[in-house]
C-alpha positions in Angstrom: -35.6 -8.9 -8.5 -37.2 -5.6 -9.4 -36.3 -2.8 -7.3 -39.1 -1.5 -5.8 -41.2 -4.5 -6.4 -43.6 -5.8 -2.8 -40.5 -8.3 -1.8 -37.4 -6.8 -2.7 -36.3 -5.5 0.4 -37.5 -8.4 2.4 -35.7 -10.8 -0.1 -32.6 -8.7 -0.1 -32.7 -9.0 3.9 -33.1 -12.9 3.9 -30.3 -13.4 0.8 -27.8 -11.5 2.9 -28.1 -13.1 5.8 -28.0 -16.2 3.7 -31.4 -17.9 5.1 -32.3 -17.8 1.3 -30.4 -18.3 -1.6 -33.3 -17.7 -4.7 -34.2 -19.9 -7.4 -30.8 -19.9 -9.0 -29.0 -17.3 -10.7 -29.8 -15.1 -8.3 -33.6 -14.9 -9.2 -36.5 -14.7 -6.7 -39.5 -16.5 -7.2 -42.2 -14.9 -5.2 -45.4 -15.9 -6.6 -43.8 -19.8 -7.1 -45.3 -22.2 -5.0 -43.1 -23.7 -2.3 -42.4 -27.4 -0.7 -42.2 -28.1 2.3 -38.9 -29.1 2.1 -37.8 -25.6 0.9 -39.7 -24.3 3.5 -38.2 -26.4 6.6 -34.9 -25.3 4.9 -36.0 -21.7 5.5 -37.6 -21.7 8.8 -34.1 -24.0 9.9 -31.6 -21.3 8.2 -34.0 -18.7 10.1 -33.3 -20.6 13.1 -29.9 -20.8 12.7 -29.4 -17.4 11.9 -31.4 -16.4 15.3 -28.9 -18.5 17.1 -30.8 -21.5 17.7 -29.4 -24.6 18.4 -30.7 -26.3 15.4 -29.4 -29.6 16.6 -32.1 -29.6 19.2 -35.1 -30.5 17.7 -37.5 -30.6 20.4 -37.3 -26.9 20.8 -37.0 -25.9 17.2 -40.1 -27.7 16.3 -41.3 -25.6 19.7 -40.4 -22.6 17.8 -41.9 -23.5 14.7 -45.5 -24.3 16.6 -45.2 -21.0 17.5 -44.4 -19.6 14.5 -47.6 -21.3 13.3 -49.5 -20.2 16.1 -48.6 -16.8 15.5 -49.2 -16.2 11.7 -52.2 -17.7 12.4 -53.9 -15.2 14.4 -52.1 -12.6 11.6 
């Protein structure tokens, strides 16, 4: 990823923290479209790294309403 570039340093955040791992050899794909399946594996790795119980799916799909709710109204 280019140094610099509009999602470097929020990519670089995620990466460490291991809620995203890229698009393979360590490339970022920010314009690329996204499933929904990479993105429940984002919001869950999010989750986790917040220190939800991610086993307990009645309040992380709570959490994710919210999370809905709130870039919503952004």
């Amino acid at each position: 990823m280019a140094e610099g570039s509009w999602h470097a340093s929020a990519a670089a955040w995620a990466a460490e923290r291991q809620i995203v791992n890229g698009c393979g050899h360590g490339q970022f794909g920010p314009n690329d479209p996204i499933t929904r399946e990479q993105l429940a594996v984002v919001l869950m790795a999010y989750a986790e790294y917040r220190g939800n119980d991610v086993k307990r799916r009645a309040e992380v799909a709570q959490m994710l309403r919210n999370f809905v709710e709130l870039t919503a109204q952004a």
